[in-house]
C-alpha positions as CSV (number, residue, x, y, z in Angstrom):
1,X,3.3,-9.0,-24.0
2,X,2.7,-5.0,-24.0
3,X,-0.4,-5.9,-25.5
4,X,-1.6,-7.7,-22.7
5,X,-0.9,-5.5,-20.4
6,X,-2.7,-2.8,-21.9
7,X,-5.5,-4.5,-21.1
8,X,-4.8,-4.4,-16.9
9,X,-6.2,-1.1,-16.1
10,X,-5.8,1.5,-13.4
11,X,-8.3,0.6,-10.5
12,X,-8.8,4.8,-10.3
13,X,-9.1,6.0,-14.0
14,X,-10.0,3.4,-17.1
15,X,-6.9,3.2,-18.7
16,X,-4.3,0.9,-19.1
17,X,-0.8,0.5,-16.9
18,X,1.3,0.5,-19.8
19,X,-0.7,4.0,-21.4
20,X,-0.1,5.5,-17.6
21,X,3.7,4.6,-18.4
22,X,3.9,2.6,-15.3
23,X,5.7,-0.7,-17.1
24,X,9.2,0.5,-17.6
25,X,10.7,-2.5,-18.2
26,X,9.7,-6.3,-19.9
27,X,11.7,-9.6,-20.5
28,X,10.9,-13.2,-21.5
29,X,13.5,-15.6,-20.2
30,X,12.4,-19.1,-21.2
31,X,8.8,-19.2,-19.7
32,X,9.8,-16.4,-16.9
33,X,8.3,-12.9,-17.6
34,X,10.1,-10.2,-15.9
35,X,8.0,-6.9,-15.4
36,X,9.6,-3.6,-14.2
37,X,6.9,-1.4,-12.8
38,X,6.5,1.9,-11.0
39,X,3.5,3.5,-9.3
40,X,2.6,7.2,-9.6
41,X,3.4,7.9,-6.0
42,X,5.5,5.7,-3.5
43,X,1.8,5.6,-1.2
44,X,-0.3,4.0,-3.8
45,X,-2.9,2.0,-2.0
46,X,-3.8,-0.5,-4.6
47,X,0.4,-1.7,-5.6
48,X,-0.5,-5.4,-4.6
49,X,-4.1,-5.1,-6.6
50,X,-2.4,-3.7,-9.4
51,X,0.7,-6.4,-9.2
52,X,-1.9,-9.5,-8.5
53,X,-3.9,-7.7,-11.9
54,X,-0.3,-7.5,-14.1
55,X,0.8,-11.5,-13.0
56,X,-2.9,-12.8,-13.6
57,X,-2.8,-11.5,-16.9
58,X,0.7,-12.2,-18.2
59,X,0.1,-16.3,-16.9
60,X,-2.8,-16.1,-19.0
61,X,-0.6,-16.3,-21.9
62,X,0.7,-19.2,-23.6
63,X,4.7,-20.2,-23.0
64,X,4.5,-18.3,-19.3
65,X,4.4,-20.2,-16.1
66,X,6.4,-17.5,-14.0
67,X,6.2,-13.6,-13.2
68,X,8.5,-12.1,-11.5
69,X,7.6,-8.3,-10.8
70,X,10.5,-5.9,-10.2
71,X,9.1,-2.4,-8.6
72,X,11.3,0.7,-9.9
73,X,11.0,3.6,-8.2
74,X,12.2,6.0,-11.0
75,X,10.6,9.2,-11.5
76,X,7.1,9.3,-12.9
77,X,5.3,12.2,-14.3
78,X,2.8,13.1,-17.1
79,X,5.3,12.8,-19.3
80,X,4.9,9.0,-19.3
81,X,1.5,8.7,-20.5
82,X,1.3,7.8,-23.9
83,X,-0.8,9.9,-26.3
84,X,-3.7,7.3,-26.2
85,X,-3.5,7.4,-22.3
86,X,-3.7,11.3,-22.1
87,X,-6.8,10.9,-24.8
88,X,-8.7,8.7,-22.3
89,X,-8.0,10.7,-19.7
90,X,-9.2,13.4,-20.8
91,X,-12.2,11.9,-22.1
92,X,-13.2,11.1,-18.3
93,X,-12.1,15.1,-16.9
94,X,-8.9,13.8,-16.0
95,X,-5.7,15.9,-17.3
């Protein structure tokens, strides 16, 4: 399922939620995927783009009929963006 989400990307930079460290948190229940996600600031314009972008995606997948997205407001920093995420960033003058 990480997998798939790296494929829903940031609407501002081309790179993936889970390579921003925004998922914090996944769990299958049957064929109910629970999400945890966080946003990079509490006044992120795009949090019901980027939520509509992580449920479209994970139903695309076989065994799921249900999302259900938990938002976490824990602390986010650079910290949480993986090696590949801080690569792509750079590569397009962010970072």
């Amino acid at each position: 399922m990480r997998d798939a989400l790296r494929e829903v990307l940031d609407p501002e930079y081309p790179i993936s939620l889970v390579d921003l460290g925004l998922i914090r948190g996944i769990e299958v229940e049957g064929r109910k995927a629970e999400i945890k996600l966080t946003y990079t600031c509490m006044g992120c314009p795009a949090m019901e783009m980027i939520q509509d972008d992580v449920k479209d995606r994970i139903l695309e997948m076989d065994g799921i009929d249900e999302v259900d997205i938990e938002v976490v407001w824990e602390t986010w920093s650079r910290k949480d963006i993986t090696p590949l995420g801080k690569r792509q960033l750079r590569e397009v003058g962010v970072v």
